[in-house]
C-alpha positions, 0 to 999 in steps of 0.5 A: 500500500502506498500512502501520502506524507507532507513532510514539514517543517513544522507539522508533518501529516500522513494519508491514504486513500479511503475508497477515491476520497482522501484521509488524514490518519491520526498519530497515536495521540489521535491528532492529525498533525504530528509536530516536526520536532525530535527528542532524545530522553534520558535513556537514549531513545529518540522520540517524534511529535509532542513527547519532543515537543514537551522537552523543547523548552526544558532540554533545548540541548536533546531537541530539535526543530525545523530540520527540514531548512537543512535538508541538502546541506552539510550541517550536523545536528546535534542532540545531547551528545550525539550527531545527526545528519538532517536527513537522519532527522526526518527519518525519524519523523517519517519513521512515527508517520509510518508507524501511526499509519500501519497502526491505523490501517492494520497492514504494512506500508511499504511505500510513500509518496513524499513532498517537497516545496516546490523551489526546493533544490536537486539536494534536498531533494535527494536528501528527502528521498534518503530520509524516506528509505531511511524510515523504510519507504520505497519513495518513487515519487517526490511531489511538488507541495503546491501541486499536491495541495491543487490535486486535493482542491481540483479533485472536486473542480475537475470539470471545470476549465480554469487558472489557479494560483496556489498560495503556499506559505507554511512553517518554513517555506514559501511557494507559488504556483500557477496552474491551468486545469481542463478535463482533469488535466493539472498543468502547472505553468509556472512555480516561483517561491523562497525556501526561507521564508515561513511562520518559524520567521515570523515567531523568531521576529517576534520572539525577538521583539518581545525579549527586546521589549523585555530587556528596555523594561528590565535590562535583561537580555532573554536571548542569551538563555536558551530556554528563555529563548524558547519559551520566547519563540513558543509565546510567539508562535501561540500569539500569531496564532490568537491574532488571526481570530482577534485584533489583541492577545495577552502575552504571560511568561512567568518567572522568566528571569531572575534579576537579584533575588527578584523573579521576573515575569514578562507581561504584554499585550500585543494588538493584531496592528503591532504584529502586522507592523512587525512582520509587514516587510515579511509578508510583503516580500510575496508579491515578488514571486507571485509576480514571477510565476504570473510572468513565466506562466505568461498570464494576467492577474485577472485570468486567475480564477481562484487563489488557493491558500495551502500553509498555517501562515496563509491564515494570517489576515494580513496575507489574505488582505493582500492577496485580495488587494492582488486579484480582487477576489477572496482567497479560496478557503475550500481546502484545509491550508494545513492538510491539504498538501497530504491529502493531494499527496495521497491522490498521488498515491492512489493514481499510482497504485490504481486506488482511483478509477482510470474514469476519473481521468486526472492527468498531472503535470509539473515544472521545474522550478529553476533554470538548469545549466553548466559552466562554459567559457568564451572567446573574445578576441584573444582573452577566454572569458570563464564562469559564463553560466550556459543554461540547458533547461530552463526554468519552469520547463514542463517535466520529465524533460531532456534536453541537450545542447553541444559544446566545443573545446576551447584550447588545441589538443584539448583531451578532458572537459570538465563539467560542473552543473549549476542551477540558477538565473544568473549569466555568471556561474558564481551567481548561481547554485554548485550542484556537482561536477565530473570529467568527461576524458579521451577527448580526440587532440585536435586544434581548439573548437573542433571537437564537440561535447554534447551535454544532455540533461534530464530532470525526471519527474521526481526533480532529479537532475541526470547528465550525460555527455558524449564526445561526438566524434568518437561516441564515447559516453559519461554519465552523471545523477546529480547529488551535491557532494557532502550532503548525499549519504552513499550506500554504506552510510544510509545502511548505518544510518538505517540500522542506528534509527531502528536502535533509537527509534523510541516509537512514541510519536505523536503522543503526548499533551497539547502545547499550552497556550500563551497565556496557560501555565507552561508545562515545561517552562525553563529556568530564568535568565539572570542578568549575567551572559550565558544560559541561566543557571537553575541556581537562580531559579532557587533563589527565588524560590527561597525568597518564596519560602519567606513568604508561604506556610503550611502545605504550601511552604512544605511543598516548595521546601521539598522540592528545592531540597531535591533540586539540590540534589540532583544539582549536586549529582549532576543530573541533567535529566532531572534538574530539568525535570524538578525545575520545570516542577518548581517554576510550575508551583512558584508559578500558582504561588503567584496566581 
């Protein structure tokens, strides 16, 4: 069976095919949304959704989120004492969506259909592939997000003839597409986007607004504790959220810093006014590839039919405000923004496997999203001109597509060519994106421009780039698959790291409690910063705690008593785990204390 997954970077989500209707499976926690975030406890297993989630603000240190930002890269990521590859990292998460989809449909899922954003490069998306095989799927097709999420909206429009604009701006990416749909044909014109502009940008500017607030009222920099920093970033996220359904939210974060003896708490309010103030240039910065894809597409604003909104940031007014002032019309609200990459996934899935009747007649197409090309020199008088960018496919072309173009040599007795690929727009390579090189040799000698190299390039229907070259005057042939050095794990790697995810996987995704809301006690709050640099020692939260004990009897004194004598000891045993633990327990007490 093959199921559907939009893997995000801030939520990820599973589903099937339920007859020819799509549906999202529930994790185990009966949620449809799993949280991207990964965990290492105590006793070295690693954990997915909101059992991560809950030790994000207590133990930063063995917690990650966002990873898919470094898909494709050469980062490491670190948990406790342990290092990971980003690809390593979503293998987890895909690990627990595949879990809860086996658990739920009672049968084994052998492989999936996984998406991608739509401007993401060639390495990330072999990296995704990686991180799917690594969580044990066959993945034999990467697919678009914006084209997924048109899949789930066209399901009940394919009759009608029409253009359509796909909004999507999720949690870390931003994409648009244009498409033309007829007869059940999805064409995808044109794709333009910004694979760093997200919801996680918006919390991080607020974020840093507040602990700016915070430090002009207390002189205390927040942004110097992690755990501060988090729980900043936390309040953030929830108050973006309040502001899409009303015009002011209160802001409350107890005993988020210590300044003396004194604890510190950070009270605001924040208008819906202040925060479209705040992240205004952010979301502004749309229009510029919606403009792009409308150009490439070679279409008027006013042919777009409807604006489909796909990503929990397309819920904020003030997109939606320009979006209208843009085409005049209301954006579509038809298809869920945050489930509707999964379930078009998942009608991928279901033409793939035959789940959906032939009779339907839906009909796909994508594009590539960027221009694709090699380095290439040029004569000008007598002086070479080097790192001149020759495009082979360029952007937005339909895909699969192959194409070659042939190039001559540029010395006498010329006998190797390098090749390096590159994707971009620019006319100079160093402009543009490295993707990969190799050496093309038993080049004929001969004086210069009279032997020919010709280059053929195939990006498939996954976004995966392949090269061949041939010297065409002796047919010999070298070829290429694409995939960045560093960032591509070989098969030696990917079976270590397969064998390492299935010793750490704790299988525990998606359980777990419910982030609280801003203004709810925290149910894993850090321990507050103090006024010197560097993370708060949790030394400062017993200071204030036993300033606390001065003032409180009865229960209440024996209970708090209590707890800061086992807070001294797990200090004076080192043991981080339960620091953690006792200090979250002691600020949530300090905190009904105060109420």
């Amino acid at each position: 069976m093959i199921v559907g997954i939009d893997l995000g970077t801030t939520t990820s989500l599973v589903a099937f095919m339920d007859g020819e209707r799509p549906e999202i499976i529930p994790n185990k926690g009966g949620k449809r949304l799993t949280p991207s975030i990964v965990g290492l406890d105590k006793g070295g297993q690693v954990h997915v959704g909101d059992t991560a989630r809950n030790q994000l603000v207590s133990m930063p240190e063995r917690t990650v989120a966002e990873v898919k930002r470094l898909m494709g890269t050469d980062a490491k990521v670190a948990l406790g004492d342990r290092s990971y590859r980003p690809q390593e990292i979503s293998g987890f998460v895909l690990k627990s969506l595949k879990d809860d989809a086996e658990r739920y449909l009672e049968k084994a899922i052998e492989e999936a259909v996984i998406t991608v954003p739509a401007y993401f490069t060639d390495a990330q998306r072999q990296a995704t592939k990686d991180a799917g095989e690594l969580a044990g799927f066959k993945v034999d097709r990467i697919l678009n997000e914006p084209t997924a999420a048109a899949l789930a909206y066209g399901l009940d429009h394919l009759d009608k003839e029409q253009h359509v604009l796909v909004f999507d701006l999720g949690g870390g990416t931003f994409d648009v597409s244009v498409l033309e749909m007829f007869e059940g044909v999805l064409d995808v014109k044109a794709s333009a986007g910004n694979n760093h502009l997200g919801g996680g940008d918006f919390d991080r500017l607020l974020a840093d607004w507040l602990a700016a607030e915070f430090e002009k009222a207390h002189g205390v920099d927040l942004r110097k504790d992690p755990r501060a920093k988090m729980r900043l970033k936390t309040a953030a996220e929830q108050a973006k959220i309040e502001l899409s359904s009303t015009t002011s939210t209160q802001i409350m974060l107890p005993f988020i810093a210590v300044k003396g003896a004194e604890p510190l708490s950070l009270e605001l309010e924040l208008s819906r006014g202040k925060l479209e103030e705040l992240l205004g240039d952010l979301i502004r910065s749309t229009v510029e590839p919606i403009n792009t894809a409308l150009k490439d597409a070679k279409l008027d604003k006013s042919a777009i039919t409807d604006v489909v909104l796909v990503g929990g940031s397309s819920r904020i007014p003030m997109v939606q405000v320009i979006l209208f002032d843009l085409f005049k019309k209301e954006p579509r609200h038809g298809v869920h923004p945050d489930e509707a990459v999964a379930l078009g996934a998942a009608v991928q899935a279901g033409l793939k496997q035959g789940t959906i009747s032939a009779d339907r007649g839906i009909m796909i197409t994508d594009v590539c999203p960027y221009t694709l090309g090699v380095e290439v020199s040029a004569q000008a008088g007598r002086e070479l001109i080097k790192g001149l960018f020759s495009p082979i496919i360029p952007r937005n072309s339909t895909v699969p597509v192959s194409r070659t173009e042939t190039y001559l040599t540029t010395s006498d007795n010329q006998r190797v060519v390098d090749i390096k690929v590159y994707q971009g727009n620019d006319r100079l390579v160093k402009n543009n994106t490295f993707l990969d090189a190799y050496t093309v040799e038993g080049i004929p000698p001969a004086a210069a421009g009279n032997e020919k190299v010709a280059i053929t390039f195939t990006y498939d229907i996954n976004g995966i780039l392949h090269v061949k070259t041939k010297v065409v005057s002796t047919g010999k042939e070298a070829a290429l698959k694409v995939e960045k050095t560093g960032s591509r794990m070989n098969d030696d790697q990917r079976e270590e790291a397969k064998e390492r995810l299935d010793k750490e996987w704790g299988g525990s995704g998606g359980m777990g409690a419910a982030q609280p809301s801003v203004a709810a006690k925290p149910s894993a709050p850090s321990a507050p910063a103090s006024t010197s640099a560097g993370p708060a020692p949790t030394s400062a939260m017993l200071t204030a705690a036993k300033a606390k004990l001065a003032t409180v009897s009865g229960e209440n004194k024996e209970r708090l008593g209590e707890l800061v004598s086992r807070l001294q000891d797990a200090l004076a045993k080192k043991d981080s785990a339960e620091v953690a633990r006792l200090d979250a327990q002691l600020t949530d007490l300090l905190f009904d204390l105060e109420g």
